[in-house]
DRENZADO-604951 format. One record per residue (C-alpha): residue in three letters; z, y, x; chain. Coordinates in Angstrom, 3 decimals. Each point is the difference from the previous one (the first is absolute). Layout:
loke: ALA	z: Z	y: Y	x: X	ropa: A
...
! end
This chain:
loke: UNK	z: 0.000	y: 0.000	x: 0.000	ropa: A
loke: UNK	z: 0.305	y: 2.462	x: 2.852	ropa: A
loke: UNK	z: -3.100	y: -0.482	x: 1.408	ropa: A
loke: UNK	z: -1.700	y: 0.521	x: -3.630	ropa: A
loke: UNK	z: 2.357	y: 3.438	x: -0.429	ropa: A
loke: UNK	z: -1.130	y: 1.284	x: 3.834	ropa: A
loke: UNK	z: -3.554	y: -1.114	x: -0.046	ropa: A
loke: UNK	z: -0.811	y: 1.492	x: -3.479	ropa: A
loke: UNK	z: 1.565	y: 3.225	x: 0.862	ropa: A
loke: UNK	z: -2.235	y: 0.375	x: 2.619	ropa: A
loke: UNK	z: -3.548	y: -0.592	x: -1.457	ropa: A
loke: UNK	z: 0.956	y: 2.293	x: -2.852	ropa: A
loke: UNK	z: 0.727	y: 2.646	x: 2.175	ropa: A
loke: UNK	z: -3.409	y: -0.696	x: 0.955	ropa: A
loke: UNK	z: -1.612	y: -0.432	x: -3.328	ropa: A
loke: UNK	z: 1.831	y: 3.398	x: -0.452	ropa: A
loke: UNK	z: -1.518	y: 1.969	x: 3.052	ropa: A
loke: UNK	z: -3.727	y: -1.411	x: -0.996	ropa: A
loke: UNK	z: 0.743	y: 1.089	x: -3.577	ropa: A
loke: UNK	z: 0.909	y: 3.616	x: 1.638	ropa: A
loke: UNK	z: -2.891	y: -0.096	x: 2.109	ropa: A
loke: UNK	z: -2.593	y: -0.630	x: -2.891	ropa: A
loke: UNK	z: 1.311	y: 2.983	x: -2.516	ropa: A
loke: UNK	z: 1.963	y: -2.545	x: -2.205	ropa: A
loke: UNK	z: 3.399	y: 1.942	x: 0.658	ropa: A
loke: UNK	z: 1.791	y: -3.325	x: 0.057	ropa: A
loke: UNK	z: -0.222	y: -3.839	x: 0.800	ropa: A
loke: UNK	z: -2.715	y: -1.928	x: -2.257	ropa: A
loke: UNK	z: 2.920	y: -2.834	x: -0.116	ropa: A
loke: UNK	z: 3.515	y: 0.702	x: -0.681	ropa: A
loke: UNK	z: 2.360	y: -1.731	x: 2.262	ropa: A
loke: UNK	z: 1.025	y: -2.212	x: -2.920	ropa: A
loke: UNK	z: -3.352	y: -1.340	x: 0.151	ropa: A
loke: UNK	z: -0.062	y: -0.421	x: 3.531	ropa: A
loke: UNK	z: 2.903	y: -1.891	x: -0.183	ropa: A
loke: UNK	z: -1.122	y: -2.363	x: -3.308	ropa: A
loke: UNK	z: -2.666	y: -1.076	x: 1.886	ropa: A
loke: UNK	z: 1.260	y: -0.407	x: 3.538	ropa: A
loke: UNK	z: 2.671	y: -2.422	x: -1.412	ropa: A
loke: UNK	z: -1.740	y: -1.858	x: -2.402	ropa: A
loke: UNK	z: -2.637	y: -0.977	x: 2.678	ropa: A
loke: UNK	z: 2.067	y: -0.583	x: 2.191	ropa: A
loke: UNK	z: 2.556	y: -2.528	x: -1.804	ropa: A
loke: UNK	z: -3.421	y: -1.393	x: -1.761	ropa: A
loke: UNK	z: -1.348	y: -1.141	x: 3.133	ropa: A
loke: UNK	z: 3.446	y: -1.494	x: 1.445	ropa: A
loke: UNK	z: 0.159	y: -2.052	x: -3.874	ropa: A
loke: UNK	z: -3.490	y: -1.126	x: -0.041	ropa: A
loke: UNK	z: 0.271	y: -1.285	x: 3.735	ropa: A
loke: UNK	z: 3.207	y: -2.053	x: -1.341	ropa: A
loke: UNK	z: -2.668	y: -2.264	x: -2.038	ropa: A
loke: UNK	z: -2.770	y: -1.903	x: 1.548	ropa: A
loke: UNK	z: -2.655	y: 1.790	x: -1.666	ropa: A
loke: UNK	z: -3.900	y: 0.424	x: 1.791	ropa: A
loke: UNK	z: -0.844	y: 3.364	x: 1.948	ropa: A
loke: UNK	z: -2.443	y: 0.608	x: -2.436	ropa: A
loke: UNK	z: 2.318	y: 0.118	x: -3.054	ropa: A
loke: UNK	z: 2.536	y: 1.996	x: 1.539	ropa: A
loke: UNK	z: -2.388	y: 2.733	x: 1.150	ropa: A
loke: UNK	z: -0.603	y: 0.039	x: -3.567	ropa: A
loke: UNK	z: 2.964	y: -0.077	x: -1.316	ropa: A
loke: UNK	z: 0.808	y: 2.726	x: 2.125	ropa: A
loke: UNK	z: -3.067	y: 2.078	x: -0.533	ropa: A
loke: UNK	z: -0.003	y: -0.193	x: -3.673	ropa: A
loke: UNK	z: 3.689	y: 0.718	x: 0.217	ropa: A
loke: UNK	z: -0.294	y: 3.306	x: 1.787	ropa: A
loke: UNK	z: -3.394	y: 1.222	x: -2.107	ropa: A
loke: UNK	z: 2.595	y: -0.230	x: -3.032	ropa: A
loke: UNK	z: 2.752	y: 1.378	x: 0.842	ropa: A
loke: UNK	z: -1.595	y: 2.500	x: 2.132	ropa: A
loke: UNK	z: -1.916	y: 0.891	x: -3.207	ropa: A
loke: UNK	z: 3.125	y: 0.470	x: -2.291	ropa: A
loke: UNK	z: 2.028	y: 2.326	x: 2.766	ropa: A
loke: UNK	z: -2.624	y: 2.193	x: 0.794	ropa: A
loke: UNK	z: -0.627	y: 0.981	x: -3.671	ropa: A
loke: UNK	z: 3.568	y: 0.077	x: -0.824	ropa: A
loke: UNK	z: 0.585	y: 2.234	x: 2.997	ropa: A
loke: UNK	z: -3.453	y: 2.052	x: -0.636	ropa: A
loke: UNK	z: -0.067	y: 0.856	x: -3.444	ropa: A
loke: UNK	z: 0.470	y: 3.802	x: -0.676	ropa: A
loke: UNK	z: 3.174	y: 0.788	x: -1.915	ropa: A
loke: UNK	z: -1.061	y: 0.040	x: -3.815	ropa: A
loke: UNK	z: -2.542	y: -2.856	x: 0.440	ropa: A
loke: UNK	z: 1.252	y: -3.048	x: -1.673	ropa: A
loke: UNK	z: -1.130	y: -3.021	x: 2.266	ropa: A
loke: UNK	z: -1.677	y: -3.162	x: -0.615	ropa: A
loke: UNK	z: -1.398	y: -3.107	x: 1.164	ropa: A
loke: UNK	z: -3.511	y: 2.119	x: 0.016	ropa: A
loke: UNK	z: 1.202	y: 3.147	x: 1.605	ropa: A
loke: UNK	z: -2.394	y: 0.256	x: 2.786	ropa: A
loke: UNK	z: -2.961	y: 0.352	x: -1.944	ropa: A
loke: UNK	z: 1.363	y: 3.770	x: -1.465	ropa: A
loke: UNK	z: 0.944	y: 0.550	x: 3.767	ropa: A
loke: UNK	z: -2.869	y: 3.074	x: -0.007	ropa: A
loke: UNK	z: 2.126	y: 1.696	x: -2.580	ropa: A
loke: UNK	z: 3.021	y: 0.358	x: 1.483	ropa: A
loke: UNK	z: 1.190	y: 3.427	x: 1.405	ropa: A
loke: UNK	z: 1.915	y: 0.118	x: 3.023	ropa: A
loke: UNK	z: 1.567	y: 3.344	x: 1.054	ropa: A
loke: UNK	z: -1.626	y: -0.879	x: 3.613	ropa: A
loke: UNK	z: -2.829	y: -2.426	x: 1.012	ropa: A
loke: UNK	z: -2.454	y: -2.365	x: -1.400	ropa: A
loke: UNK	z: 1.164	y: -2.758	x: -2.355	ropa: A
loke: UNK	z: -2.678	y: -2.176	x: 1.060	ropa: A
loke: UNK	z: 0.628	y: 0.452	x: 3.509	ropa: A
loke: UNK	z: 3.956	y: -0.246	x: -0.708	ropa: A
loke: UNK	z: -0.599	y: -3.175	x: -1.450	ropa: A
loke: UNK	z: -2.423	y: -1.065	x: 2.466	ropa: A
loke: UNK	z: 2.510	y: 0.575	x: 2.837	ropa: A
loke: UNK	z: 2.882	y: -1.848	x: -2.220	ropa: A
loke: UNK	z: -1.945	y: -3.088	x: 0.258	ropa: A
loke: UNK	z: -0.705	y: -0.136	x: 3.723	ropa: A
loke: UNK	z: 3.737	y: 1.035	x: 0.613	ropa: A
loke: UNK	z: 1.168	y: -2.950	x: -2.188	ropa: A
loke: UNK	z: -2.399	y: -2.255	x: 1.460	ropa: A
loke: UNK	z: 1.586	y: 0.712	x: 3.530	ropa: A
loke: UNK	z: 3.343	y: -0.473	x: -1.164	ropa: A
loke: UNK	z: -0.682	y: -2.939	x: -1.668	ropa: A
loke: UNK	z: -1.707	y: -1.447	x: 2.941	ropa: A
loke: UNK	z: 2.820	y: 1.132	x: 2.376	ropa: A
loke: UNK	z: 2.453	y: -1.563	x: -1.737	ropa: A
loke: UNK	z: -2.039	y: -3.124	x: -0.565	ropa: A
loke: UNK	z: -0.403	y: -0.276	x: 4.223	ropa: A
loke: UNK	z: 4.200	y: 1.508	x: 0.344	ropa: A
loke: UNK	z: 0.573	y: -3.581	x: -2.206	ropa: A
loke: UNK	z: -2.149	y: -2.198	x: 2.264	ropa: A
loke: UNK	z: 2.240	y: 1.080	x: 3.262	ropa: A
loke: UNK	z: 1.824	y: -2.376	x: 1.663	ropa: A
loke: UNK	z: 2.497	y: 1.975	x: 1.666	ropa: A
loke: UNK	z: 1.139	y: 3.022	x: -2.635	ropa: A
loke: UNK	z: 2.517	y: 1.972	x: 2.566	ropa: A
loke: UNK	z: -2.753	y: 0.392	x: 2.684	ropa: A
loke: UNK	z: -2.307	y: 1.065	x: -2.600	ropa: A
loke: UNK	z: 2.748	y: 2.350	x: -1.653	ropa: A
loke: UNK	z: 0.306	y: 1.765	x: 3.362	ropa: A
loke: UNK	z: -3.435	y: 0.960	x: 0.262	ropa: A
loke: UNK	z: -0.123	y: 1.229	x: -3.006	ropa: A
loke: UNK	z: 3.134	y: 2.114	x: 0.904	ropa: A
loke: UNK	z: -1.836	y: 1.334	x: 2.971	ropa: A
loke: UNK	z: -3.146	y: 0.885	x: -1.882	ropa: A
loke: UNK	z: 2.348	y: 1.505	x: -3.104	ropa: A
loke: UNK	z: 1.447	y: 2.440	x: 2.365	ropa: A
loke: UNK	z: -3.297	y: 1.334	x: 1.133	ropa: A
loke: UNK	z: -1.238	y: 0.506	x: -3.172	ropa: A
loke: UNK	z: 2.586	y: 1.586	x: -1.308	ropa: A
loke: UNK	z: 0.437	y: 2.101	x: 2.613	ropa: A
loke: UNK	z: -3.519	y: 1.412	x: -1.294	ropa: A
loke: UNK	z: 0.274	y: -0.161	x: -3.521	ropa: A
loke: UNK	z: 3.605	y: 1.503	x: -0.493	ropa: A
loke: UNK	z: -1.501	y: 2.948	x: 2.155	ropa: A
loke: UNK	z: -2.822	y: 0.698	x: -2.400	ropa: A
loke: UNK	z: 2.720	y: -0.523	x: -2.885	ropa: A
loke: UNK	z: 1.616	y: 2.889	x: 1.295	ropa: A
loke: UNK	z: -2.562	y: 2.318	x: -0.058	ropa: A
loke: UNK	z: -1.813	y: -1.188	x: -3.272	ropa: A
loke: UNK	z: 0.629	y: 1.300	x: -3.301	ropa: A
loke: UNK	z: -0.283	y: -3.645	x: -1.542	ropa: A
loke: UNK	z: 3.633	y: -1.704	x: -0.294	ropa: A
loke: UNK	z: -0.946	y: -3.672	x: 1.764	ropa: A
loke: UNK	z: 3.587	y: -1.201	x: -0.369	ropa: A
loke: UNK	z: -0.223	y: -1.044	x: 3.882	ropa: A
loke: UNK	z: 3.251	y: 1.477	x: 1.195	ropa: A
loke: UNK	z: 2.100	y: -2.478	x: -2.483	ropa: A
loke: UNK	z: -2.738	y: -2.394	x: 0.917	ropa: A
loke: UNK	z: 0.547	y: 0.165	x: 3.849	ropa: A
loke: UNK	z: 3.815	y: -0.580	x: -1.089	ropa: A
loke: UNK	z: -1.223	y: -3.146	x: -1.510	ropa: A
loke: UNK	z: -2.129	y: -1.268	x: 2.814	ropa: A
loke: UNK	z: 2.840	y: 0.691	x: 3.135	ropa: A
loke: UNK	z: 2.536	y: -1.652	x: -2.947	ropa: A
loke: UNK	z: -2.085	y: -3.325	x: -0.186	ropa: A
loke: UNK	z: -1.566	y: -0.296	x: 3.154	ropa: A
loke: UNK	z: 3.399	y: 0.337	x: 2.067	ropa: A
loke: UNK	z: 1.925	y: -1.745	x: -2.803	ropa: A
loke: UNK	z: -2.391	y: -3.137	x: 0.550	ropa: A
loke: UNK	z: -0.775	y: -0.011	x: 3.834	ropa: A
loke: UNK	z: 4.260	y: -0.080	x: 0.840	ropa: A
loke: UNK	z: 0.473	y: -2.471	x: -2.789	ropa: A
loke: UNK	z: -3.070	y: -2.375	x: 2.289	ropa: A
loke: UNK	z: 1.668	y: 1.320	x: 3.514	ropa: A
loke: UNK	z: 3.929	y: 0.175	x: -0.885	ropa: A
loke: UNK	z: 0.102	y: -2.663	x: -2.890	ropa: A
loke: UNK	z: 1.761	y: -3.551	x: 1.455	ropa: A
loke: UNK	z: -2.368	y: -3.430	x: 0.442	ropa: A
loke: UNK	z: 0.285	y: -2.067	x: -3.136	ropa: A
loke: UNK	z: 2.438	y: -2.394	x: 0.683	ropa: A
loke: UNK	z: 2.835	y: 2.356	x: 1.409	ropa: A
loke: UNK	z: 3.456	y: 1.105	x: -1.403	ropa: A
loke: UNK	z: -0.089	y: 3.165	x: -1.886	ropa: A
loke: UNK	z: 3.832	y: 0.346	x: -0.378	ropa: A
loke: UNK	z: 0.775	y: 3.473	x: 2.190	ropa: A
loke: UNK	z: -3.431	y: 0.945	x: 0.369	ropa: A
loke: UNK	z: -0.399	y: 3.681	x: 0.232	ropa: A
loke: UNK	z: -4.187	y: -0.157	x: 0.110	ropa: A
loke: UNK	z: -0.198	y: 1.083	x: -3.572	ropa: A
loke: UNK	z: 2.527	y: 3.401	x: 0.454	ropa: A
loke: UNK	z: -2.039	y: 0.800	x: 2.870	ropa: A
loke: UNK	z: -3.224	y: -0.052	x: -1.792	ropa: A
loke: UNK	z: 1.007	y: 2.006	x: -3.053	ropa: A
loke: UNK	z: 1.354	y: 2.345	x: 2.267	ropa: A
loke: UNK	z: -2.832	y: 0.583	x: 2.233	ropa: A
loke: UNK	z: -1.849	y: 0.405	x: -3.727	ropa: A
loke: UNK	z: 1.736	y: 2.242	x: -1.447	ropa: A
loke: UNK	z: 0.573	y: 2.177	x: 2.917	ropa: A
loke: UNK	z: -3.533	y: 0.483	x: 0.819	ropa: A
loke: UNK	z: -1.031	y: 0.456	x: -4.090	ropa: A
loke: UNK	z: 3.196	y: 2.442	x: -0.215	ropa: A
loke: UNK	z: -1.679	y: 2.294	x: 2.569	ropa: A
loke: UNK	z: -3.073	y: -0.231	x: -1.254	ropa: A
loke: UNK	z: 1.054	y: 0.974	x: -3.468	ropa: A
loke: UNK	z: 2.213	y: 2.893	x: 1.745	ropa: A
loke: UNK	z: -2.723	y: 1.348	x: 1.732	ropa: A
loke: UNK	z: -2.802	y: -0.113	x: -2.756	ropa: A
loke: UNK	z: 2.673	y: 1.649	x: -2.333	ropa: A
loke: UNK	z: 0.538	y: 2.969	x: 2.397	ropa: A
loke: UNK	z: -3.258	y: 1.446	x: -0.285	ropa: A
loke: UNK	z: -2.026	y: 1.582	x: 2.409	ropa: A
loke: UNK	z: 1.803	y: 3.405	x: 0.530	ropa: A
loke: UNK	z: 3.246	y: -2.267	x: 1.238	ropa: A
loke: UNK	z: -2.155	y: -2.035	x: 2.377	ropa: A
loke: UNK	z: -1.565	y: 2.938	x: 1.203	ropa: A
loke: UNK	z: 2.940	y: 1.720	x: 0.822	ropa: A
loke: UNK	z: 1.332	y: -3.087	x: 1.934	ropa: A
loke: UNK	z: -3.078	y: 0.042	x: 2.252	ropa: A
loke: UNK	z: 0.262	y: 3.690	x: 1.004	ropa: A
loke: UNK	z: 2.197	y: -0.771	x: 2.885	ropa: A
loke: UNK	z: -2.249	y: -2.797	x: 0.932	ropa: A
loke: UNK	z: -3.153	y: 2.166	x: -0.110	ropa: A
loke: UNK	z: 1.677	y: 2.774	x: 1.958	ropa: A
loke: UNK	z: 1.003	y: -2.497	x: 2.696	ropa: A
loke: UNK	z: -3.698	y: -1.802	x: 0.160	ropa: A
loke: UNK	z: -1.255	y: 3.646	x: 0.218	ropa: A
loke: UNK	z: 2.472	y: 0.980	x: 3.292	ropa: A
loke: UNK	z: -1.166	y: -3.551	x: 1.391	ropa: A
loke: UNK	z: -3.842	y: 1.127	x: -0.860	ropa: A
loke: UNK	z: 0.991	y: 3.909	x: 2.015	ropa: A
loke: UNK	z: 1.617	y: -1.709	x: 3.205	ropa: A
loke: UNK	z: -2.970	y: -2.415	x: 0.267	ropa: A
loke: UNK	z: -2.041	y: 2.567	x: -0.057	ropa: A
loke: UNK	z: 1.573	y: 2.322	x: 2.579	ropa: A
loke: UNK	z: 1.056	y: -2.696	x: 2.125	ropa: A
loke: UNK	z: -3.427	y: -2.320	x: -0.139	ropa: A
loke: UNK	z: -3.111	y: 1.787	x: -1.536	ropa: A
loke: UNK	z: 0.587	y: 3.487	x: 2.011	ropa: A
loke: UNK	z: 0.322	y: -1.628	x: 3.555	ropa: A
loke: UNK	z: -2.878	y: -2.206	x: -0.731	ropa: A
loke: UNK	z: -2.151	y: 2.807	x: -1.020	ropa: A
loke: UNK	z: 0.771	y: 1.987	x: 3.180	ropa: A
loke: UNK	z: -0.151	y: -2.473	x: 2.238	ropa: A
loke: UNK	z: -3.691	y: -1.278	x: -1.627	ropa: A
loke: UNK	z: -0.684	y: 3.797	x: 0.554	ropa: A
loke: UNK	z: 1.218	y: -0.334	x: 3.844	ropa: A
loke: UNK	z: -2.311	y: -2.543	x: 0.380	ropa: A
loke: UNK	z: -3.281	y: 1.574	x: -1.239	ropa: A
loke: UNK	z: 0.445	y: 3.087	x: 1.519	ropa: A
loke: UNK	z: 0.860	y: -2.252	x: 3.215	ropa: A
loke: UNK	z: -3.497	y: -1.904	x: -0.305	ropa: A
loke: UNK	z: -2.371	y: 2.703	x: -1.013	ropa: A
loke: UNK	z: 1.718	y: 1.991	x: 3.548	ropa: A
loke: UNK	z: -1.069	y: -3.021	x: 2.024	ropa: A
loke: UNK	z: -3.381	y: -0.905	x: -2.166	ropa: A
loke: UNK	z: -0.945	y: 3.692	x: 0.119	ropa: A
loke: UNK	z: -2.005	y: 1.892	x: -2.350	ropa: A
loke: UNK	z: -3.627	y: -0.501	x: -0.684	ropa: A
loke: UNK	z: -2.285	y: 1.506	x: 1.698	ropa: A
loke: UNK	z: -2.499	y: 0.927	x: -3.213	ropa: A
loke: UNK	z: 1.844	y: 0.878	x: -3.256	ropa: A
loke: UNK	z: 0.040	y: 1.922	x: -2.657	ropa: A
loke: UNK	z: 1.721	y: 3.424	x: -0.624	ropa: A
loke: UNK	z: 3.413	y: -1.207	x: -1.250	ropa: A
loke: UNK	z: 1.229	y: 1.798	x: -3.382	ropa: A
loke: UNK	z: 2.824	y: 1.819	x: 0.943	ropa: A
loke: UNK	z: 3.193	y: -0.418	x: -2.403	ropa: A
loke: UNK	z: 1.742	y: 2.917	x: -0.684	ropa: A
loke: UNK	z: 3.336	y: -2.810	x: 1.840	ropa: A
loke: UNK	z: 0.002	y: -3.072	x: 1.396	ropa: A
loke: UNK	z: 3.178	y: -2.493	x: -0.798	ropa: A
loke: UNK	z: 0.573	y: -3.377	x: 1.892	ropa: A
loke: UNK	z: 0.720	y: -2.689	x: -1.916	ropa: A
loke: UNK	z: 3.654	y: 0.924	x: -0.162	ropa: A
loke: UNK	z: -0.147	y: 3.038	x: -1.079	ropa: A
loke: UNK	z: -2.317	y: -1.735	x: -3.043	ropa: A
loke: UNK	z: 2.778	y: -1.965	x: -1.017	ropa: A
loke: UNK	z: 2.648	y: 2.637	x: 0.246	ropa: A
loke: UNK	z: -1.913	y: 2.272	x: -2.120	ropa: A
loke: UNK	z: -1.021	y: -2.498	x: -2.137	ropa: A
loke: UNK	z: 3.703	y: -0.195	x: -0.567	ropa: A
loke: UNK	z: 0.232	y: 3.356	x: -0.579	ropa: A
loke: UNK	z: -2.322	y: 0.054	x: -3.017	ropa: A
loke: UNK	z: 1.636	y: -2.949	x: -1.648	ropa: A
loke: UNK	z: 3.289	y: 1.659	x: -0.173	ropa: A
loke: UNK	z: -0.907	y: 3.053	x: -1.298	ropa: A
loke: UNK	z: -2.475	y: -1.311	x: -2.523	ropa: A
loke: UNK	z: 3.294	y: -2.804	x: -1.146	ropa: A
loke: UNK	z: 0.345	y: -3.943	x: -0.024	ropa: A
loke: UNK	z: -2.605	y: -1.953	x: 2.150	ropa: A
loke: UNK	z: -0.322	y: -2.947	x: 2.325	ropa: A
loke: UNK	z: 1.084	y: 2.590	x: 2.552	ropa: A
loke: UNK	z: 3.250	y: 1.486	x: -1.471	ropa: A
! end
């Protein structure tokens, strides 16, 4: 169950970004959806492979399986508030009014989106070792995430990914201590501490999570102000202390080789600036500039 919870959270935060990108304002699947059909291929494919059926019968069974339920969600999930639905609901699909996007293409992106999660969780079912599996996942979650919370931020659209991303560090570190901490079958459990540990490590990490999302951005921001203003005396020393000498001492060493190369003996009329800086003085007026016109890379 917490590899179903982390890996679905995931892909819709995907499904949600390529919704975004296409001018639907949201994900074409809800995560409910996402999740329906994650699990039920998923603990379809372990059941069928319980019986001795033929290949060829349970890529049907599976196929047809997925075509009907994926069917069902998506109009469920898809049909505009107001529309009644029924069993025939996508041929009226070309009336529907959406406040953003295409229906068609809504719809059309539903399906693909449930196909993948259907055939995710069908392959998730056929692993043979589920906590090595769950840890990729986890690696690839936080990536994603990392992304898609970002553009969560700054979009209008509510996504739902911040209680979301509570949900995916929840299950994902609640299952991968139960498979590291949890004792071999077999052994006593009487004065076992393995199962405190875990739902402390849980909670603690969902606590700050939770903390943090509820403080808002004007909270966070004022935490990082002393951490900004200390990155931005590292950036000043670095520069005084590395990027000037280098500067002078690459202008030491061009005015040292054009002294012993010489000048040419046929040129043209150099322009005449109204001053010539080194290198150095570049930077240091360069400096200059960026403090009096306010925040840069420079200051």
């Amino acid at each position: 169950m917490a590899f179903v919870l982390s890996e679905t959270v995931w892909l819709y935060a995907v499904y949600a970004s390529i919704g975004i990108l296409v001018g639907l304002g949201r994900s074409p699947v809800s995560w409910a959806v996402c999740l329906a059909m994650y699990s039920a291929s998923l603990y379809l494919s372990r059941g069928i492979g319980l019986f001795k059926v033929n290949s060829f019968v349970e890529y049907l069974i599976q196929m047809v399986g997925g075509v009907v339920l994926a069917y069902f969600l998506v109009g469920i999930s898809n049909v505009p508030d107001g529309t009644d639905f029924s069993k025939t609901w996508i041929v009226g699909i070309k009336e529907w009014n959406f406040d953003q996007g295409e229906p068609v293409l809504c719809v059309i992106l539903a399906f693909v989106m449930s196909a993948i999660s259907w055939m995710r969780g069908g392959f998730s079912g056929a692993a043979d070792s589920p906590m090595e599996t769950l840890m990729f996942s986890f690696r690839i979650g936080i990536m994603v995430l990392a992304l898609t919370v970002t553009v969560d931020m700054f979009h209008p659209a509510e996504l739902h990914l911040k209680m979301l991303m509570l949900l995916f560090f929840a299950s994902s570190l609640g299952g991968m201590a139960i498979g590291r901490i949890m004792p071999a079958r077999g052994t006593s459990m009487s004065g076992s501490k393995w199962a405190q540990v875990i739902a402390a490590v849980v909670v603690a990490v969902v606590s700050l999570g939770a903390l943090f999302s509820a403080l808002g951005h004007s909270f966070l921001f004022y935490i990082s102000r002393p951490i900004i203003t200390v990155l931005s005396w590292v950036g000043t020393v670095i520069i005084y202390v590395i990027i000037f000498p280098i500067a002078y001492l690459a202008e030491f060493i061009i005015k040292g080789l054009r002294w012993l190369i010489g000048e040419p003996t046929v040129r043209e009329e150099p322009q005449i600036l109204p001053s010539e800086m080194g290198l150095g003085d570049s930077l240091q007026q360069l400096m200059k500039e960026a403090e009096d016109k306010g925040p840069s890379i420079f200051a």
